[in-house]
C-alpha positions as CSV (number, residue, x, y, z in Angstrom):
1,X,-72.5,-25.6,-35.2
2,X,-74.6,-22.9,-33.8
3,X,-76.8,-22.1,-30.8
4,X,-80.1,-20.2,-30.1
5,X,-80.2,-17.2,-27.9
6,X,-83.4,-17.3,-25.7
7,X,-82.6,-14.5,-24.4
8,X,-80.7,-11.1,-23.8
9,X,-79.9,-8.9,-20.6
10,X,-81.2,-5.9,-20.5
11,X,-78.7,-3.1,-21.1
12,X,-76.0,-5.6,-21.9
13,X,-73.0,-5.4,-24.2
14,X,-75.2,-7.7,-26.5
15,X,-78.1,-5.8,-26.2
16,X,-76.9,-2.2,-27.1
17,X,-75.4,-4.2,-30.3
18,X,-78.7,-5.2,-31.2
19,X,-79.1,-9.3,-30.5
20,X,-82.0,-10.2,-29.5
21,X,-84.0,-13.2,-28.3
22,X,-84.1,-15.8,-31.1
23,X,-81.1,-14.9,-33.2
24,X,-78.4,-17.4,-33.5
25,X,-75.0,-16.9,-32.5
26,X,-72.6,-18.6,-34.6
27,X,-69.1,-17.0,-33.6
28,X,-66.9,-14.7,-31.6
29,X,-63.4,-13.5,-33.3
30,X,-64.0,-16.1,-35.8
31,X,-64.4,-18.8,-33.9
32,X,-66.7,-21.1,-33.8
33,X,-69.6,-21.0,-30.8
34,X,-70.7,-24.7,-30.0
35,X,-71.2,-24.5,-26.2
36,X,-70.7,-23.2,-22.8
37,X,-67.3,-23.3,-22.6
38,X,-66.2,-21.8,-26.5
39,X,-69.1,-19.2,-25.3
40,X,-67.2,-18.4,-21.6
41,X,-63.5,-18.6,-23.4
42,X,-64.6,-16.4,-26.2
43,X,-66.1,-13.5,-25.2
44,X,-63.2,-12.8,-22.1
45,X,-61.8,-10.3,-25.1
46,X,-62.0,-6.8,-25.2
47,X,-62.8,-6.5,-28.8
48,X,-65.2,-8.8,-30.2
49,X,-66.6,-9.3,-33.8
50,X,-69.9,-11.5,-33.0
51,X,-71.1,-13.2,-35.9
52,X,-75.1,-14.4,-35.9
53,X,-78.3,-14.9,-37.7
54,X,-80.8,-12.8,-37.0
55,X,-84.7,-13.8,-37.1
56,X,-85.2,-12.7,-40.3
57,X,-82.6,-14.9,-41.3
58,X,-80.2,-12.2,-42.6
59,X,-75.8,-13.1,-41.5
60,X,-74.8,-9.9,-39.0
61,X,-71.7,-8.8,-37.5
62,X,-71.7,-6.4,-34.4
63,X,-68.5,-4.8,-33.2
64,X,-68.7,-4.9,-29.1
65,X,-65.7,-3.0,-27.0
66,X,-66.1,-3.9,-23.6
67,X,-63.9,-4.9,-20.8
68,X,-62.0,-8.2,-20.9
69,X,-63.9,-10.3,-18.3
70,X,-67.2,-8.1,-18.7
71,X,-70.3,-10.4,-19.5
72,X,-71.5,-10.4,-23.0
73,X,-75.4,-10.6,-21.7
74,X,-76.7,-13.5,-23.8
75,X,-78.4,-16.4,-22.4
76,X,-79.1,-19.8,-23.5
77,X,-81.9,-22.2,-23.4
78,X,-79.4,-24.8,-21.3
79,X,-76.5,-24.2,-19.2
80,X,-74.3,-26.5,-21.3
81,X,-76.3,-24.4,-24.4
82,X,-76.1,-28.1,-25.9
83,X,-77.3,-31.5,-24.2
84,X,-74.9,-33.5,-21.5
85,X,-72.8,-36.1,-22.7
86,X,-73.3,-39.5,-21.3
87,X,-71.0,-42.0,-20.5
88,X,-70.4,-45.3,-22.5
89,X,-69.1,-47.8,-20.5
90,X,-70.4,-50.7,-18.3
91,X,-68.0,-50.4,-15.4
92,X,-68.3,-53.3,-13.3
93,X,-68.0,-51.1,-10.4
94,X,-70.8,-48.5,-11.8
95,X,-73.4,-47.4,-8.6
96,X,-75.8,-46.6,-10.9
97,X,-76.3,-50.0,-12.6
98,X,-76.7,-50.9,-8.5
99,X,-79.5,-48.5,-8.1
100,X,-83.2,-50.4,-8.0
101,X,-85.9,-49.7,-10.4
102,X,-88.2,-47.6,-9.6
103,X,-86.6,-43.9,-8.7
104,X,-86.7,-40.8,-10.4
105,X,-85.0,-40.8,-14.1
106,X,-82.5,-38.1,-13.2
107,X,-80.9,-40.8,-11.1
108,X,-80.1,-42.9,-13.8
109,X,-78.0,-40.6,-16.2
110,X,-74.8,-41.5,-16.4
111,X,-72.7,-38.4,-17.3
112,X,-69.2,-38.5,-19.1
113,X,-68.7,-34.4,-19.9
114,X,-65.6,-33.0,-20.0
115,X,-67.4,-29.5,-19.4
116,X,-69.0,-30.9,-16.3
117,X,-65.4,-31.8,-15.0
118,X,-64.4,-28.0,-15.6
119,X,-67.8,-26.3,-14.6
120,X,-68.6,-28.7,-11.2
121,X,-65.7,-31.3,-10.8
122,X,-67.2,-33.9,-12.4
123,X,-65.1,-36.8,-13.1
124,X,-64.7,-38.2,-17.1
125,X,-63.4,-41.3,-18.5
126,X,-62.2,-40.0,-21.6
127,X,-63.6,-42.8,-23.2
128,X,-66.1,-40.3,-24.7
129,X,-64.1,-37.4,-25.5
130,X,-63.2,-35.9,-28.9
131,X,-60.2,-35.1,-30.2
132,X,-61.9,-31.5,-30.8
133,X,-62.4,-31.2,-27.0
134,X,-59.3,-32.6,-25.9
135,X,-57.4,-29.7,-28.4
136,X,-60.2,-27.2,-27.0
137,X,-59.0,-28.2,-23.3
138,X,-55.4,-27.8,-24.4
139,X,-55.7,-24.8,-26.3
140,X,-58.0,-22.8,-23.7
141,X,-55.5,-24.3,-21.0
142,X,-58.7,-25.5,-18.8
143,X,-57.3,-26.8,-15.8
144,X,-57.7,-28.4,-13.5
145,X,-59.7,-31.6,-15.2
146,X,-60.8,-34.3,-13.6
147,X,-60.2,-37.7,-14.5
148,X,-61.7,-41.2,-13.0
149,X,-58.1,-43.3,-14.2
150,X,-58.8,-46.9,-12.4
151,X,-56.1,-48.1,-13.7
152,X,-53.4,-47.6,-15.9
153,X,-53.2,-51.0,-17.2
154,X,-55.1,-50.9,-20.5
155,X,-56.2,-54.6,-20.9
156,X,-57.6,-54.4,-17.3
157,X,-59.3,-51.1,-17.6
158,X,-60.9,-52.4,-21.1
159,X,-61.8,-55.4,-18.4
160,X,-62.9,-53.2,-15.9
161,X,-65.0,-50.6,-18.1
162,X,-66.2,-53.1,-20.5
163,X,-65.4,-50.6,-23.3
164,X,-62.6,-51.5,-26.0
165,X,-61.4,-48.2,-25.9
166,X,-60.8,-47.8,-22.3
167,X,-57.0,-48.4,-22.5
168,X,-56.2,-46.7,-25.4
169,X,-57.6,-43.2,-23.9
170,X,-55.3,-43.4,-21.7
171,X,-52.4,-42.0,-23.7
172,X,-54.8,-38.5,-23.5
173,X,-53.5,-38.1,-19.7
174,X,-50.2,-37.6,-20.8
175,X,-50.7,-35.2,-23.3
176,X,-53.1,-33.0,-20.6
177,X,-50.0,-33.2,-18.8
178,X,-47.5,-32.5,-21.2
179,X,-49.4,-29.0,-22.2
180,X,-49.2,-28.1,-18.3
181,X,-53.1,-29.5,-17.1
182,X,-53.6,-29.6,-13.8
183,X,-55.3,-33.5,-13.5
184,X,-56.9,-34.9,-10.2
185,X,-57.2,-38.2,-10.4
186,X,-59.7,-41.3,-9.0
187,X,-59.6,-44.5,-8.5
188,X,-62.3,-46.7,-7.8
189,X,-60.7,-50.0,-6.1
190,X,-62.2,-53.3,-6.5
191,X,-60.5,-56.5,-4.6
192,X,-58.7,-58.9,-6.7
193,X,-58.9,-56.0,-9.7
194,X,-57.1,-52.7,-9.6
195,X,-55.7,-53.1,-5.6
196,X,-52.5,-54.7,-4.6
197,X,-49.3,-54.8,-7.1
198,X,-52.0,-53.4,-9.7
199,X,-52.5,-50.0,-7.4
200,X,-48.9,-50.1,-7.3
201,X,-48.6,-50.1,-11.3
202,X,-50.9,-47.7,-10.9
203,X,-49.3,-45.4,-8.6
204,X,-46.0,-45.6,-10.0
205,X,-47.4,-43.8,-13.6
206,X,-49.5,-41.4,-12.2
207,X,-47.0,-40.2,-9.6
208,X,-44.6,-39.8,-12.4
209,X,-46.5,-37.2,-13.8
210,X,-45.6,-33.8,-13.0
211,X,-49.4,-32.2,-13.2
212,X,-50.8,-34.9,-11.6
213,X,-51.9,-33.2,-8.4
214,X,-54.1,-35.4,-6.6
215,X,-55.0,-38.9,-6.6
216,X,-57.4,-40.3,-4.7
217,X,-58.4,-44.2,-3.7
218,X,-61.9,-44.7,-2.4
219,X,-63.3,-48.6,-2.3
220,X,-65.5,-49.9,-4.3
221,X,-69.5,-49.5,-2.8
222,X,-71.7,-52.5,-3.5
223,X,-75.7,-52.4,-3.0
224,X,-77.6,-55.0,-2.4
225,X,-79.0,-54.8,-6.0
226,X,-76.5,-56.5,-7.7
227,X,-78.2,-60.3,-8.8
228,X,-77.1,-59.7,-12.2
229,X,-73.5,-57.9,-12.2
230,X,-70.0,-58.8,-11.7
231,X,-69.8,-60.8,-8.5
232,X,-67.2,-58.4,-6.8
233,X,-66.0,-58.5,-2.3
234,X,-66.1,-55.7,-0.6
235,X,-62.7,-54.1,0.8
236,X,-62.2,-55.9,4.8
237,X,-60.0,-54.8,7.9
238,X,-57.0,-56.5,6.2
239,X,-57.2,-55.4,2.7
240,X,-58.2,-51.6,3.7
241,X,-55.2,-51.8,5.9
242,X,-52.8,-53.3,2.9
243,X,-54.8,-50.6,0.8
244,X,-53.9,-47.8,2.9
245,X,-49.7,-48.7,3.5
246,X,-49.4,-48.3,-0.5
247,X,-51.2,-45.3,-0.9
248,X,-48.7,-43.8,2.2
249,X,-45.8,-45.4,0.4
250,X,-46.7,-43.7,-2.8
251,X,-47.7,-40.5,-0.7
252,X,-44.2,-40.3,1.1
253,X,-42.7,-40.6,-2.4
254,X,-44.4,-37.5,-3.6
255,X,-43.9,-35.5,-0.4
256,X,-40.3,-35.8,-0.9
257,X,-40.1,-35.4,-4.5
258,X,-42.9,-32.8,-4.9
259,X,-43.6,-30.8,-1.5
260,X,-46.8,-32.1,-1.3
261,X,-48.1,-36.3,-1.2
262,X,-50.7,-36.2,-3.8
263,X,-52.1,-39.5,-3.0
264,X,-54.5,-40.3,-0.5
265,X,-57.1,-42.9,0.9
266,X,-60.3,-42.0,0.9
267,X,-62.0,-41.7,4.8
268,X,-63.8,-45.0,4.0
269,X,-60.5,-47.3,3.8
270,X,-59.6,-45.4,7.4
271,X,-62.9,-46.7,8.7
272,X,-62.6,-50.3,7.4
273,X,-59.8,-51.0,8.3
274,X,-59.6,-49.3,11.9
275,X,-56.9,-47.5,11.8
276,X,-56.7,-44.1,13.3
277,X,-57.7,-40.6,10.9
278,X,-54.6,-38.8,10.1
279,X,-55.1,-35.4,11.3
280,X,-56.2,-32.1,9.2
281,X,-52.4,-30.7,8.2
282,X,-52.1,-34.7,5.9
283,X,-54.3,-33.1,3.8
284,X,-52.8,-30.5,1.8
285,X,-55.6,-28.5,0.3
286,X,-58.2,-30.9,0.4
287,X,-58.6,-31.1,-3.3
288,X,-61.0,-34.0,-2.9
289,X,-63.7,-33.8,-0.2
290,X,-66.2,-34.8,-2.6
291,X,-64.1,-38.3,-2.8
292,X,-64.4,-38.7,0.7
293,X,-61.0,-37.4,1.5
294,X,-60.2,-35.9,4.8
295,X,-63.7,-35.1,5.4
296,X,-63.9,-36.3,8.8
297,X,-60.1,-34.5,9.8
298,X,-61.7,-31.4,8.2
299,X,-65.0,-31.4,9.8
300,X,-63.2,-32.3,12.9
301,X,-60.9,-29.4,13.1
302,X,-63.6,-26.8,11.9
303,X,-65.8,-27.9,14.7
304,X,-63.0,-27.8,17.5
305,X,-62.5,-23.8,16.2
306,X,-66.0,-23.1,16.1
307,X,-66.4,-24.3,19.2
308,X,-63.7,-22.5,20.4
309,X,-64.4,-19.2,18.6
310,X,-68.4,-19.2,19.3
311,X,-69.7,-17.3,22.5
312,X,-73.5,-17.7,21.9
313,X,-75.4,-18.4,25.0
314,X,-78.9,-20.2,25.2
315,X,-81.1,-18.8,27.4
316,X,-83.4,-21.7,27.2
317,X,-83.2,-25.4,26.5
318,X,-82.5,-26.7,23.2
319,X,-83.5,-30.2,22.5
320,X,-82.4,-31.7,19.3
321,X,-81.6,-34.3,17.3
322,X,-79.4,-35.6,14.2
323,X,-78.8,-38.2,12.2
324,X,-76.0,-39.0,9.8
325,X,-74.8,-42.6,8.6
326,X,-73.1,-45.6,10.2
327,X,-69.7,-44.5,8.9
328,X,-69.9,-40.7,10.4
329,X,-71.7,-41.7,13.9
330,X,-68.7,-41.8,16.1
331,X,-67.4,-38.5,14.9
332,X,-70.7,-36.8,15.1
333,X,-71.4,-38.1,18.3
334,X,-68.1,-36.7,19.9
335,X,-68.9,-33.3,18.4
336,X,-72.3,-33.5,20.1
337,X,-70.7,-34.8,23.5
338,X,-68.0,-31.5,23.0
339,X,-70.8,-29.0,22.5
340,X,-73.1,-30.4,25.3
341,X,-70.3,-30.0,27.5
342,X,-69.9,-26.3,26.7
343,X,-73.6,-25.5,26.7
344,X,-74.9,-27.0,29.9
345,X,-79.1,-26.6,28.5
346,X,-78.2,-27.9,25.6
347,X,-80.0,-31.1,24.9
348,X,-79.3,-33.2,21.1
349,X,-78.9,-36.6,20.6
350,X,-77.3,-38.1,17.9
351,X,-79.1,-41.6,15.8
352,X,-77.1,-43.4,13.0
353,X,-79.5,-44.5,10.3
354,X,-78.4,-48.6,9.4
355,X,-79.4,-48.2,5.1
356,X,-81.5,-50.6,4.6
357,X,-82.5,-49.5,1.3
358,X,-79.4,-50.1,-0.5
359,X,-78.0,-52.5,1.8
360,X,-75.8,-52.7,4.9
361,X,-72.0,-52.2,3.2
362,X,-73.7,-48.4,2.3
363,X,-72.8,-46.4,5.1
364,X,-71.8,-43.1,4.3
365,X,-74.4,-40.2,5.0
366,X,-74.9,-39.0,1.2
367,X,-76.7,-42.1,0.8
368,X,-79.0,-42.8,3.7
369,X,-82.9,-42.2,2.4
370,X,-85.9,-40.5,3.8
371,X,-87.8,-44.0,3.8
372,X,-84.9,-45.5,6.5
373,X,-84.8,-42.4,8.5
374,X,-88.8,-42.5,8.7
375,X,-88.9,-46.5,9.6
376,X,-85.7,-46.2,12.1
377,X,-87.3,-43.4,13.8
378,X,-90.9,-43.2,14.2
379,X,-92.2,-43.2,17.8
380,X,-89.0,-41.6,18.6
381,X,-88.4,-38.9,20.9
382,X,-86.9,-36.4,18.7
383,X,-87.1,-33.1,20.5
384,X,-87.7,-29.7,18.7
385,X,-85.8,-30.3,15.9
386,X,-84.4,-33.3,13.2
387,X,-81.3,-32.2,12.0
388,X,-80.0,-34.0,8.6
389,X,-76.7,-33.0,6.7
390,X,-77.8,-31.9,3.6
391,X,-75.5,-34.3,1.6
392,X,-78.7,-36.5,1.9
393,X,-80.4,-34.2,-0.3
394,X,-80.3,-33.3,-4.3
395,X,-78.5,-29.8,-5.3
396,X,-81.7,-28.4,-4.8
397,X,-81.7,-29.8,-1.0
398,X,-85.2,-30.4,-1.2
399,X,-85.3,-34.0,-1.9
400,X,-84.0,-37.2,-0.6
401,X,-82.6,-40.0,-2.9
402,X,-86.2,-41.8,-3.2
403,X,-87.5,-38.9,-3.8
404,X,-89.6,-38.0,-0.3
405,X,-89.4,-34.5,0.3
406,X,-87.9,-32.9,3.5
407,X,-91.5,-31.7,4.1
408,X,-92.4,-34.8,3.3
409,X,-90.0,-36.5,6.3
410,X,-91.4,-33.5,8.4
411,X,-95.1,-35.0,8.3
412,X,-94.3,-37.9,8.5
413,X,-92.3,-37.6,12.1
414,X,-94.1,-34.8,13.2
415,X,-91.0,-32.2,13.5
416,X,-89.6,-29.4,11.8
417,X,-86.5,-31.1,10.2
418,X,-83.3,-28.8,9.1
419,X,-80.8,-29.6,6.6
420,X,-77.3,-28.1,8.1
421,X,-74.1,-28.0,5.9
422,X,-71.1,-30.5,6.7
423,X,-69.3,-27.8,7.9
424,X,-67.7,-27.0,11.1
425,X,-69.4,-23.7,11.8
426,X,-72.8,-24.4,10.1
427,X,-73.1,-27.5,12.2
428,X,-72.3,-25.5,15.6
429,X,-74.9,-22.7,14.7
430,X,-77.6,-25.3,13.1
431,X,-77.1,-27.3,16.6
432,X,-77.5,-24.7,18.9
433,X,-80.1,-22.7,16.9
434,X,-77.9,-19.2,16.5
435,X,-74.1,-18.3,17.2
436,X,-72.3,-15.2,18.0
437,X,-68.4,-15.9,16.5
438,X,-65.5,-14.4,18.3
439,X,-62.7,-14.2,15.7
440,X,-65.5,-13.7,12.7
C-alpha cells in the first residue's frame, strides 16, 4: 500500500529532505504508510528513514531528525489519505434507512471507520474491521475507541444488525480491553429487543469489563418513513421509566466497584418517561454529550454560572427569538425566563418547532429542518434576531438537514438568523448580543 503526496509545506522537515508534490510515500521506519493514522503514529519519531517514489519513478530514502511530535509537512489528497469505510449492516434500528428520498447524498453514507472513532468519536460496529486494524489499534494503543455494542447476545445482535457476523465480532471487545483500550460504549434500545432482562445481560458483560468506561442507553428514534422496515414501538412513560431503574442499578454497581457509574440513560429516556434530570455532578466527565447524555444538566449548570458570572448591561432593548425542539423547550424556556429577569429590556421569546418532516416521535433539536421552522413561523413576530442552536446545522453550520441554507431561512422570514453554540456561555452572549464575564 501506498499514498500520493499532493502536496508539501513549505520549509517543512519533508521539504528540506527533498519530497515533493506527487512522489509517493510508501514508509516511515519501515513500516508500511496506508493511511491517516500509520501516517500520524509514524512520523511522532525523532529519527525517521522515509521511504518513497519519486516522480521519475526512482525508490528514495531521506534521513529526517526532527523533534518527536514535530510535523513532517506532507499533505494528502484526503484527510483519511484513503476513502471512508462504510458500514455493512441493515440494523433494524438504522435512522438512515428512515431518511426519505430526495436529500443530499452525503446524508446517506453510512460510515463504519474505526479511524473516524479515533479522529471524531465516531461509533463502529466492528462488523467491518480487519484483523490488521484491530492489531494496528492494539499495537499503537489508540484509545479511547468507540463502539455501538447493542447487545451482547450474539444471536440477537446478528437479529438486530442483520449481518451474520454481528455476534461473533464481539469477542474483539474483549481483546481491546485486555490490551488496556479505553471503550465507550452505545446502545441503541429497541422495545421487546435489546431492553428489559436483555439490557440486563447486557449490562452485566460490559460492566465486567475493566476499560469499559462509559456506556450509554439512548431509545430507539422512529420517523415517519418507515412503510417498509421492521415494524418496531417506540419507548413510552412506563418502559423509559423501567429503562432508566436498570441503567441506575447497573450505574450504582459501577460507582461502588469503580469510583465512577459508567452507565447512563440518555436525556431522552428522562424526558419520556417524566422523571426528574439528575443534576450535573451524575455525570462524571460527560464522556457522551453527543449521545444525548447530560446535555440538558450540563447546559443547565453552564447557563446558571454564566448568568451569574456575566455583568454586561444593555443599554437598549433587545428583542429576540429562539427556537429549539419539542424535547429541549422547557429547559430553554426557563433559561430565557432567568435571563429576562436579570435584564429588565431584554425582550426574547422562545418557539419549539413540532418536526413535521420526519414525524412527531423526532423531537430533539439536531433534527428539526429549515422547511418546519419556515412553515411554523412565517407571519411571526420574531423581533431583531432568530436564534437557532447550531446542532441543526452540518459541520460546516451553513446548512440545515434538507439542505436550505441559513441565508436561505433568513429570506425566507425576513430576519438575520444566528446560529449560537449549545453552550452555557455562548447562549448567554448570543441572547443578549455581547457579555462582559466576571470570573473570565
Amino acid at each position: 500500500m501506498s499514498v500520493i503526496i499532493e502536496s508539501v509545506e513549505k520549509r517543512s522537515f519533508a521539504d528540506k529532505a527533498g519530497l515533493k508534490s506527487g512522489d509517493t510515500l510508501l514508509s516511515i521506519n519501515d513500516n508500511d504508510i496506508m493511511d491517516v493514522l500509520d501516517y500520524r503514529f509514524y512520523q511522532n519519531s525523532q529519527k525517521l528513514n522515509v521511504k518513497f517514489i519519486n516522480e521519475k519513478g526512482k525508490l528514495k530514502t531521506v534521513r529526517i531528525k526532527k523533534g518527536e511530535y514535530d510535523e513532517l509537512g506532507l499533505n494528502f489528497a484526503t484527510y483519511l489519505m484513503d476513502n471512508k469505510h462504510s458500514c455493512l449492516n441493515k440494523c433494524i434500528f438504522c435512522f438512515i434507512d428512515q431518511l426519505p428520498r430526495g436529500m443530499r447524498d452525503s446524508l446517506y453514507f453510512k460510515d463504519d471507520d474505526s479511524r473516524l472513532s479515533f479522529l471524531f468519536g465516531n461509533y463502529i460496529t466492528l462488523t467491518n474491521i480487519t484483523e490488521h486494524e484491530i492489531e494496528r489499534i492494539i499495537k499503537m494503543h489508540i484509545s479511547p475507541i468507540n463502539i455501538s455494542v447493542h447487545t451482547t447476545n450474539p444471536d440477537l445482535r446478528v437479529k438486530m444488525m442483520t449481518n451474520k457476523n454481528a455476534g461473533n465480532v464481539l469477542s474483539i471487545i474483549n481483546r481491546f480491553n485486555d490490551a488496556g483500550i479505553k471503550i465507550n460504549c452505545q446502545m441503541v434500545l429497541c422495545p421487546g429487543y435489546n431492553d428489559g432482562k436483555e439490557l440486563e445481560r447486557t449490562l452485566e458483560d460490559l460492566t465486567n469489563l475493566e476499560n469499559a468506561e462509559c456506556i450509554a442507553a439512548v431509545p430507539v428514534g422512529l420517523t415517519k418513513f418507515r412503510d417498509s422496515l421492521a415494524k418496531l414501538e417506540p419507548f413510552n412513560k412506563q418502559t423509559a421509566a423501567e429503562t432508566i431503574d436498570i441503567i441506575n442499578r447497573f450505574g450504582d454497581k459501577c460507582l461502588e466497584k469503580y469510583g465512577s457509574r459508567r452507565v447512563y440513560a440518555s436525556d431522552e429516556f428522562y424526558l419520556i418517561s417524566e422523571r426528574e434530570m439528575p443534576n450535573a455532578d451524575y455525570y462524571g466527565d460527560f464522556l457522551q454529550l453527543d449521545n444525548g447524555v447530560g446535555m440538558w444538566s450540563l447546559l443547565e449548570k453552564e447557563i446558571d454560572d454564566a448568568i451569574n458570572d456575566c455583568d454586561y448591561k444593555l443599554e437598549a432593548e433587545r428583542n429576540v427569538t429562539l427556537v429549539t425542539g419539542e424535547a429541549a423547550y422547557p429547559l430553554i424556556t426557563q433559561i430565557v425566563d432567568k435571563m429576562c429577569k436579570k435584564w429588565d429590556n431584554l425582550k426574547c421569546r422562545v418557539y419549539k418547532i413540532k418536526n413535521d418532516f420526519f414525524g412527531p416521535l423526532i423531537t430533539v433539536a439536531g433534527l428539526v429542518t429549515a422547511t418546519d421552522i419556515i412553515k411554523q413561523l412565517e407571519g411571526v413576530e420574531l423581533g431583531d434576531e432568530l436564534i437557532i442552536p447550531d446542532v441543526m446545522l452540518r459541520s460546516e453550520k451553513d446548512m440545515f438537514l434538507d439542505s436550505i441554507t441559513v441565508d436561505e431561512l433568513s429570506e425566507s422570514l425576513g430576519v438575520k438568523v444566528t446560529a449560537c453554540a449549545v453552550d452555557g456561555y455562548d447562549m448567554v452572549e448570543c441572547i443578549l448580543g455581547g457579555a462582559v464575564w466576571q470570573n473570565l
